[in-house]
C-alpha positions in Angstrom: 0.1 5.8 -9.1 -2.1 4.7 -6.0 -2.0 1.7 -4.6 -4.9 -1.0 -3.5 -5.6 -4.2 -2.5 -9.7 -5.5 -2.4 -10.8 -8.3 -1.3 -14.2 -11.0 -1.2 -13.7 -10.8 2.9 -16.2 -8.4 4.9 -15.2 -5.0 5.5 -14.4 -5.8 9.6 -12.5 -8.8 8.8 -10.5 -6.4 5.7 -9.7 -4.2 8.5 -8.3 -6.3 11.2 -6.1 -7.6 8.6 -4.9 -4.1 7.6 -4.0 -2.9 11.3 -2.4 -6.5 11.8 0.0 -6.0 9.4 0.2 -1.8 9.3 -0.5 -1.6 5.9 -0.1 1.8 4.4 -2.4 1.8 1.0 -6.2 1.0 1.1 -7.9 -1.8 1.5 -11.1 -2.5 -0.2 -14.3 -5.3 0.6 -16.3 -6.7 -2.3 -18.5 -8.6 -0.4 -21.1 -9.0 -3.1 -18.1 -10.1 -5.8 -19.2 -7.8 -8.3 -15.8 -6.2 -8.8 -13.9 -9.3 -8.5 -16.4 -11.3 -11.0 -16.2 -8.1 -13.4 -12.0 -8.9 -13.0 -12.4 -12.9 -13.5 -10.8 -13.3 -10.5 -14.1 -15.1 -9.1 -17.1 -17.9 -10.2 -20.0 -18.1 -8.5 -19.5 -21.8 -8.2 -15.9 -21.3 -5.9 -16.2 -19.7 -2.6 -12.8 -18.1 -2.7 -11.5 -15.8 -5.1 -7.9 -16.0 -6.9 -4.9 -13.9 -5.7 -3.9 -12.3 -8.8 -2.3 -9.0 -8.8 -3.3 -6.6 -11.2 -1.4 -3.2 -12.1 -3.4 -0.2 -13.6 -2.2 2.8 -15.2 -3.6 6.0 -14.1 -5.0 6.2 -17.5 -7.4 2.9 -16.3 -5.5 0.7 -18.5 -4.5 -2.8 -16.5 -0.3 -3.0 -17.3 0.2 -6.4 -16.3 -1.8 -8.7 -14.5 0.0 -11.5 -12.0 -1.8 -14.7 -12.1 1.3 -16.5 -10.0 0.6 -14.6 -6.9 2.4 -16.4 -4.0 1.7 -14.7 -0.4 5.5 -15.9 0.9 7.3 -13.3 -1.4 4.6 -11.2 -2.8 5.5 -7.8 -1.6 9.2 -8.3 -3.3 7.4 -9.7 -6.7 4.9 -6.0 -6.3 8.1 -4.2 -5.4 9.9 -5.4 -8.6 7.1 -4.9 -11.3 6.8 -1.5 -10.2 9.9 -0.7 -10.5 9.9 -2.1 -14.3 6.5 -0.1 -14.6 8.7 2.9 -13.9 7.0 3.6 -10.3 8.8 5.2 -8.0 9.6 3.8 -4.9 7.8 5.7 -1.7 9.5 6.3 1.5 8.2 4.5 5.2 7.7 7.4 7.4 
């Protein structure tokens, strides 16, 4: 399974993010909020989009979508629901 995370922020602001925090899995810009309005995730009347989670097979089906997504334990809550997804768990080099 490969892992993601896009968001509605420019690409240079995306990336100081990424090497702020040393994630290891791609993350993606939607400036123009076509994949995140295709997702529901944004209106064109709000200026932010939502932080949901969502989990897609490799077949393209979504799994489960997380609507509660709370940034203080997040990474534990991902951790979890792959793990009941039957993901297995990568290594840190």
């Amino acid at each position: 399974m490969k892992h993601f995370a896009a968001s509605v922020e420019p690409l240079d602001k995306i990336r100081r993010f990424a090497e702020e925090f040393a994630f290891d899995f791609p993350l993606l810009s939607d400036p123009t909020r076509q994949a995140a309005k295709a997702y529901g995730v944004v209106a064109d009347d709000r200026s932010f989009a939502s932080r949901w989670t969502f989990y897609i097979g490799v077949d393209g089906r979504i799994l489960h979508v997380d609507r509660q997504v709370s940034p203080a334990n997040a990474g534990k809550v991902v951790a979890d629901r792959l793990a009941q997804l039957g993901v297995p768990r990568r290594g840190r080099p």
